[in-house]
C-alpha positions in Angstrom: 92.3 64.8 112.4 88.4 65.2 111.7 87.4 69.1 111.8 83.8 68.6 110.3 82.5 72.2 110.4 83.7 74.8 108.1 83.7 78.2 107.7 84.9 80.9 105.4 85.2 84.4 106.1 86.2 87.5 104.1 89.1 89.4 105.5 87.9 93.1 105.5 89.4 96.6 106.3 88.3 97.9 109.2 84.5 99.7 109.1 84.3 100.9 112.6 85.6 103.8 114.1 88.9 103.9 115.6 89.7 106.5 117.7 93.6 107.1 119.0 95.1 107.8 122.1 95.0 112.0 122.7 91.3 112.4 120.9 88.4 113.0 122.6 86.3 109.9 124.7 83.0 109.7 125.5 79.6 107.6 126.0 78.5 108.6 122.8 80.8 106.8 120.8 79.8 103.9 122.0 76.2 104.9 121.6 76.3 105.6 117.5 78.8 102.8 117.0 78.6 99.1 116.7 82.0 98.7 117.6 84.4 100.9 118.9 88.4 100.3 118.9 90.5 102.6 121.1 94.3 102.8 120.3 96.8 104.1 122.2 100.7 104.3 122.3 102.3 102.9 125.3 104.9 105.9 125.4 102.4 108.3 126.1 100.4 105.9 128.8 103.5 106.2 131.1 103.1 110.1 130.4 99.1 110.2 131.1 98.5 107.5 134.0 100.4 106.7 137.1 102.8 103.2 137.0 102.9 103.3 141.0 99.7 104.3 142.3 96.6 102.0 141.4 93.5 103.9 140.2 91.5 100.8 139.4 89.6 98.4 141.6 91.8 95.3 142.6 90.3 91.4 141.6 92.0 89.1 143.2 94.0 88.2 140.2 95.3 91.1 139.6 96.5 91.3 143.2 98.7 88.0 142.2 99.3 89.1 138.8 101.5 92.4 140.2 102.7 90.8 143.2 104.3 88.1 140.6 106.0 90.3 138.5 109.8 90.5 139.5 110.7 93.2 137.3 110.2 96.8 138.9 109.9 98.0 135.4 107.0 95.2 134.5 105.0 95.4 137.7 105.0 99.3 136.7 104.2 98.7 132.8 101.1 96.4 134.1 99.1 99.3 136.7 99.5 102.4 134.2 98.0 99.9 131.7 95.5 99.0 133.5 95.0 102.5 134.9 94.8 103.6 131.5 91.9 100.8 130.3 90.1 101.9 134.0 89.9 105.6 133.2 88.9 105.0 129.4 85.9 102.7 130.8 84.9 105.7 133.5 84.7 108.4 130.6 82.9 105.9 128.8 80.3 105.2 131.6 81.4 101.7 132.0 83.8 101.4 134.8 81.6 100.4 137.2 80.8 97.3 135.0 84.4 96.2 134.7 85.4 92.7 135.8 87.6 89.9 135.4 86.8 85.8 135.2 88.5 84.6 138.2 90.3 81.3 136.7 91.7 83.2 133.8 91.6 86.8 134.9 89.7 87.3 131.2 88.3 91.0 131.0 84.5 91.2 131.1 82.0 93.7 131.3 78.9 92.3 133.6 76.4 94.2 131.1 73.9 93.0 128.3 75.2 96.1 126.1 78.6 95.8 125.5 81.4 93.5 125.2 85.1 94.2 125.6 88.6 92.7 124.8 91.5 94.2 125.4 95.2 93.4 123.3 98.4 95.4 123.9 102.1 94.9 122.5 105.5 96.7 123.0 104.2 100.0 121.3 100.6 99.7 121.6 97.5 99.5 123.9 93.8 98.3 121.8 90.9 98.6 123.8 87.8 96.9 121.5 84.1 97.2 122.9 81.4 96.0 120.7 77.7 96.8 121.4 75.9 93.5 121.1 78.1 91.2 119.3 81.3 89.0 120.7 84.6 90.0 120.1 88.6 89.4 120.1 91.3 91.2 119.3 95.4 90.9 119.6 97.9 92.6 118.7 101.7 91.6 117.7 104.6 93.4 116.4 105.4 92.3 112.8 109.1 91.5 113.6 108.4 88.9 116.6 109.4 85.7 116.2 106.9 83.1 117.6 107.6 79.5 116.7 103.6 78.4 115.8 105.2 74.9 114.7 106.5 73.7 118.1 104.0 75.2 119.7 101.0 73.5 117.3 103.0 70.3 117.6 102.0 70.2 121.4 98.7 69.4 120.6 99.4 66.6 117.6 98.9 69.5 114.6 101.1 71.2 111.9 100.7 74.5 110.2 98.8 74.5 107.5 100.5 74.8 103.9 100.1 77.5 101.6 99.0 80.2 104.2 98.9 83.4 103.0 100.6 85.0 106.7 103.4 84.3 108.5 103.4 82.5 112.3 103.3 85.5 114.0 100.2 86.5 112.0 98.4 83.2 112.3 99.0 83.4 116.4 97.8 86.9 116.3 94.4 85.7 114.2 94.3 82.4 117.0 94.6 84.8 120.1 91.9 86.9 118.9 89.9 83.8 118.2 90.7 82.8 121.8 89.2 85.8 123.4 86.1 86.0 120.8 85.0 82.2 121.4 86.5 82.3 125.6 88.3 79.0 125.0 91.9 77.5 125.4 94.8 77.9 123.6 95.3 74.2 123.6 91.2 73.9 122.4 92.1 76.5 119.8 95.1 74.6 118.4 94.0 71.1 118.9 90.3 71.7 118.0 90.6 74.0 115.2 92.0 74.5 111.8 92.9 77.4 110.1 94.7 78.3 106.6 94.3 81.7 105.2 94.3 81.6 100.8 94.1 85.1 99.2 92.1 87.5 101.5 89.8 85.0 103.0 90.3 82.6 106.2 89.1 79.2 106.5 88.6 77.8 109.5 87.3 74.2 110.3 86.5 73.1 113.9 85.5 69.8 115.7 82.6 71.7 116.8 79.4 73.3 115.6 80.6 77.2 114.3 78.1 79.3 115.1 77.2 83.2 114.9 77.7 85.8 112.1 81.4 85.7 111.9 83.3 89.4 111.0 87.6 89.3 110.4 89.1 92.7 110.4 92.9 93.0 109.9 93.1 96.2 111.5 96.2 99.1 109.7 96.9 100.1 112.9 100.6 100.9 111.2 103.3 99.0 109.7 105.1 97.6 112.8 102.3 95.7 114.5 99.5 93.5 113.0 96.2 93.3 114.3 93.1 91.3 113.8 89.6 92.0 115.2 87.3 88.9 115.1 83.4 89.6 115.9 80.8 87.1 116.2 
């Protein structure tokens, strides 16, 4: 395969705030900060936010995204969610720009100011909003067991050799490029490259690569792994 553009990026610690679930939220935050990553644990969203009434405005994708869950227990899991992201936005002054892309159901806020994207696991909600720049995160727990190789193999490609994390940390890196780009899983994996030597990722892509890249492996704790890509 030809992947013509190349890029390197350090792999820092985080340098933005991160505030957790319980503290304090407010415009301000938002305000002083470039970027802004909200954390919160799913126990205690079940404790703060309704699972049966719905707080937030309803897209239409949402409206097939709950009626399409089987599981009592999941459609429940999915409105105090996204209760929980609604009521963050009002506190934060953005609720009334909340939307979602109507093919993909992709979060989006309809503002020049701020970006969002959102990431949640077993344990764990992550709520990112970046004044200005684009952004991605995802979050995984360390133990899950996500088979990259038959899933790259889909799209003509192998792992690469030599990389410095396991599957489950390259997918979480990928899906957080997904989000920060707003492209395809199958565009990611057939379209671009990535190995990861010592504390630096290379990524090579069939197209242009363009922006001021940041990676942030985020120590969220030592169950989940999280990566926060800005451009």
């Amino acid at each position: 395969m030809n992947f013509p553009c190349k890029l390197a990026v350090d792999v820092d610690a985080a340098k933005f705030q991160i505030i957790r679930c319980g503290e304090e939220v407010n415009a301000k935050q938002i305000q002083d900060a470039k970027t802004c990553l909200f954390v919160f644990e799913m126990s205690s969203i079940f404790d703060r936010h309704s699972a049966e009434e719905i707080d937030f405005p309803l897209s239409q994708f949402e409206e097939q995204r709950i009626a399409s869950y089987l599981s009592v227990g999941h459609r429940q899991r999915y409105i105090a969610v996204q209760n929980c992201i609604f009521y963050t936005l009002t506190q934060l002054g953005l609720n009334s720009h909340w939307k979602r892309m109507p093919d993909s159901g992709r979060p989006y806020l309809n503002c020049n100011d701020f970006n969002i994207s959102i990431a949640h696991s077993e344990s764990k909600l992550v709520l990112a909003i970046s004044n200005g720049r684009a952004l991605g995160v995802d979050i995984e727990a360390q133990a899950n067991e996500i088979n990259l190789g038959r899933l790259c193999s889909r799209y003509g490609r192998s792992l690469a050799k030599g990389a410095w994390l396991s599957a489950v940390q390259e997918w979480t890196f990928r899906e957080s490029l997904i989000k920060a780009l707003d492209i395809s899983m199958a565009a990611c994996l057939s379209g671009i490259q990535v190995e990861m030597p010592s504390s630096r990722v290379l990524v090579w892509s069939r197209q242009p690569i363009v922006g001021n890249w940041s990676v942030s492996w985020l120590d969220i704790d030592d169950e989940v792994i999280c990566f926060l890509i800005e451009i």
